[in-house]
C-alpha positions in Angstrom: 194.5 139.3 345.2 196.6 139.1 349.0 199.2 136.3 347.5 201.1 135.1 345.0 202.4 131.9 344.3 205.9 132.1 346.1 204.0 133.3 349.1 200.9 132.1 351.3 199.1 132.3 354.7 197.1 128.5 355.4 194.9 127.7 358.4 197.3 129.8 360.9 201.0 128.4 359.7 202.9 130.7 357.1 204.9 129.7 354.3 207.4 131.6 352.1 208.4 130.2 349.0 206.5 126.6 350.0 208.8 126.4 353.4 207.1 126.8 356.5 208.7 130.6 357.3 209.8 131.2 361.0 207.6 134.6 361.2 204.8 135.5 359.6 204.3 137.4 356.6 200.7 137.8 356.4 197.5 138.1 358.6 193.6 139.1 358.9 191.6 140.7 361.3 187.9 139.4 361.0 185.8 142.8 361.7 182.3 142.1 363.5 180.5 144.9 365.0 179.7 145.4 368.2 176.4 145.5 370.5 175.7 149.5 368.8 176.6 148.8 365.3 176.4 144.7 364.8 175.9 144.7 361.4 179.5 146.0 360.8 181.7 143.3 359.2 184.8 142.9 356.9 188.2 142.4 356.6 191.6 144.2 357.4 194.4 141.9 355.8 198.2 142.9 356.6 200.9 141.3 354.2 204.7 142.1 354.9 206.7 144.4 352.2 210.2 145.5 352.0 210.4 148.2 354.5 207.4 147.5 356.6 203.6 146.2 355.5 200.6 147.2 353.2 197.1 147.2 354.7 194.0 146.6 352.7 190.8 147.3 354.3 187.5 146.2 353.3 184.5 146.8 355.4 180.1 146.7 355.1 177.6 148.6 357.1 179.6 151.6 358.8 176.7 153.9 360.3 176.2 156.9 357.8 177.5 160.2 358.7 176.0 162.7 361.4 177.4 165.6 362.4 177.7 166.2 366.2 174.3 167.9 367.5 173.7 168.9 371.5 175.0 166.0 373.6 175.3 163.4 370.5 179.0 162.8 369.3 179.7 163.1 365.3 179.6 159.7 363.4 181.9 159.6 361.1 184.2 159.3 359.2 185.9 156.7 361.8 189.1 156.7 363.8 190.6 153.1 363.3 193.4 151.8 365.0 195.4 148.4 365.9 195.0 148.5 369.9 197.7 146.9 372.6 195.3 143.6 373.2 192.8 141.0 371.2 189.0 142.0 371.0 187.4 139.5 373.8 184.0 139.7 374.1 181.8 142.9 372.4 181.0 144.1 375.9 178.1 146.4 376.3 176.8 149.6 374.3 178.8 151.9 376.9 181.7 149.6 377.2 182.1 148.1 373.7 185.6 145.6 373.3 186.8 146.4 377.1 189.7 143.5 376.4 191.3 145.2 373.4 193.4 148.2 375.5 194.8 151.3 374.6 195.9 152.3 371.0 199.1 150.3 370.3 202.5 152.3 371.2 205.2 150.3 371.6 207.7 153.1 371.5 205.9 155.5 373.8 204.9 158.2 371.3 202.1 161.0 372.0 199.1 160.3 370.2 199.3 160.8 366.6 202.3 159.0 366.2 201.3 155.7 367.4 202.4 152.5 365.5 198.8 151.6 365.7 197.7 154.5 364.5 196.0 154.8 361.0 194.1 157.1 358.3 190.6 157.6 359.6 188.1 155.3 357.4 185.4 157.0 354.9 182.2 154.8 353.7 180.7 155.8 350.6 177.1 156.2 350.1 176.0 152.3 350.4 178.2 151.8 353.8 181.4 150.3 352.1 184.9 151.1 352.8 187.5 150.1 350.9 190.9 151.5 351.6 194.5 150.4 351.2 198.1 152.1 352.8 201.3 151.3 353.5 203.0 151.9 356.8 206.5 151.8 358.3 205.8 151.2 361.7 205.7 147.7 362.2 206.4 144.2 360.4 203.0 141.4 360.6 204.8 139.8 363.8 204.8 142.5 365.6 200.7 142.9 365.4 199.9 139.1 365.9 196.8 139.0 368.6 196.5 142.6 369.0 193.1 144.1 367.5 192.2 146.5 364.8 189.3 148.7 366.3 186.8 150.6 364.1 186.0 154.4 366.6 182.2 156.1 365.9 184.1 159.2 365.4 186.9 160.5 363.5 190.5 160.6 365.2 191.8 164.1 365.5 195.3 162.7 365.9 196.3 165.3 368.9 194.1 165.0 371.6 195.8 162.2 374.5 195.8 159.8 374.6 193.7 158.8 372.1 192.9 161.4 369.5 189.4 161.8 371.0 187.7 159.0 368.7 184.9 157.8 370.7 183.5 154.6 371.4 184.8 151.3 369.7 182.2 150.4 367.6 183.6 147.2 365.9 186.6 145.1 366.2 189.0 142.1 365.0 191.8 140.1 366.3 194.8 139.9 364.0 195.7 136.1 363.1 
């Protein structure tokens, strides 16, 4: 489904047209969930294309939606975002991922127009996401050992410097 024959990621060295290629072309992000939501898991796979690189996003057991009531922050839908560092440990419930940084930025944008910044994710009815995008902003080198982070809540792509998401809540280094 991610490759075709003249193409192929194998145990962490990439090929192109059967020759080792000098930079990648492809890479995964294992998602696991973290000490809140540990039943989170999936995949976010990045393949290069001409241009810059499609994302396909497959992910179990996001929390169903809540809306935001008193002190308790909305759930849902989720910001999600590739952030500056890899994903470390899980942390704790009120630090989750402390390793994986702030949103990628490499060009020093305000929030909304970060290269790490994506379409919030939606789960259906039995907790599955499945989503796929293209985007402009980077090539797969430029996101190898960085992190894909899943947020509780949904980014509002203004607020600084982080588009008020709130708390990671699952997480996956990019190999």
């Amino acid at each position: 489904m991610y490759s075709n024959y003249n193409e192929y990621y194998y145990n962490n060295i990439y090929y192109d047209n059967f020759t080792r290629a000098s930079v990648p072309t492809y890479a995964i992000a294992y998602i696991n969930g973290g000490t809140k939501y540990p039943n989170i898991t999936g995949t976010v796979f990045f393949k290069d294309v001409p241009a810059g690189c499609e994302v396909y996003v497959n992910i179990k057991n996001l929390p169903p939606y809540k809306a935001a009531e008193g002190n308790s922050p909305q759930i849902g839908p989720f910001g999600f975002h590739i952030h500056e560092n890899s994903c470390g440990n899980a942390g704790t419930t009120e630090n989750p991922f402390p390793q994986t940084g702030q949103h990628w930025n490499p060009t020093n944008q305000p929030h909304g127009n970060h290269a790490g910044d994506f379409p919030v994710l939606f789960s259906n009815n039995n907790s599955i996401t499945k989503m796929s995008f293209f985007t402009s902003k980077f090539k797969v080198r430029d996101i190898i050992n960085r992190s894909v982070v899943i947020h509780e809540s949904p980014d509002d792509y203004r607020t600084q410097p982080s588009g008020n998401s709130g708390i990671k809540i699952a997480c996956g280094t990019i190999k």
